[in-house]
Structure formats: C-alpha cells, structure tokens
N, C-alpha and C positions, 0 to 999 in steps of 0.2 A: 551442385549445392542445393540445399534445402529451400524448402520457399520456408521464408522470415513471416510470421506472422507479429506487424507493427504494436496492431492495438494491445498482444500480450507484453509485448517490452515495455511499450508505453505505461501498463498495470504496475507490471513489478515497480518499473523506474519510479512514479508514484507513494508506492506502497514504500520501499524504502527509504523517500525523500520524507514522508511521514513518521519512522520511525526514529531517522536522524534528528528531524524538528523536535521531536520528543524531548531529544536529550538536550539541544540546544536550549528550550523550553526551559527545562530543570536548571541545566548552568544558569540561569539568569533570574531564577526562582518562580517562575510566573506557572507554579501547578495548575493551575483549570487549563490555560491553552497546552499542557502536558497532554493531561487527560483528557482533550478535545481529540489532539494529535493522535493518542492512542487508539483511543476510539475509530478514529476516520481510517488508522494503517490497520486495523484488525477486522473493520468494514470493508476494504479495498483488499485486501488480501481474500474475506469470505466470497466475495462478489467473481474475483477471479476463481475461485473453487471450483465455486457454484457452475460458471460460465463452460470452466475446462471438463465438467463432466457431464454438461448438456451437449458439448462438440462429442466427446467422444462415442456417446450414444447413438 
C-alpha cells in the first residue's frame, strides 16, 4: 500500500469544508462570511498547489 500522506488529506478535507460553508453561508443569506469562505477555500486550495509542486521538485 502507499504511504498516505495525512497533511494533504487534511488540505483537501479543509478546502472542501470551505467550499460547503459557502453554500451554507448563501442558504442563510449572510454573503460576506460567503465571500470570506471563498476566499479562504481558493487560498487553501492555492497553498496546496503551491506546496505539491515544491514536493515534486
């Protein structure tokens, strides 16, 4: 089996807990913590990019 690397699960798991917040945000109307939420899952998602092309070098 593969070695699991934790911290990148942990990322994604994050990133898409940010993206659901979003919508939950929206159902309840409260747009700025939408647009906070977007922000932080579009931040956390570049940070993992960033991260997985510094490993692979």
């Amino acid at each position: 089996m593969k070695n699991i690397n934790l911290n990148s699960i942990l990322l994604a798991f994050f990133v898409i807990l940010a993206f659901i917040s979003v919508g939950f945000a929206l159902g309840q109307e409260v747009f700025w913590l939408a647009f906070l939420f977007l922000l932080a899952g579009f931040g956390l998602m570049g940070f993992g990019i960033s991260k997985k092309k510094r490993q692979e070098t």
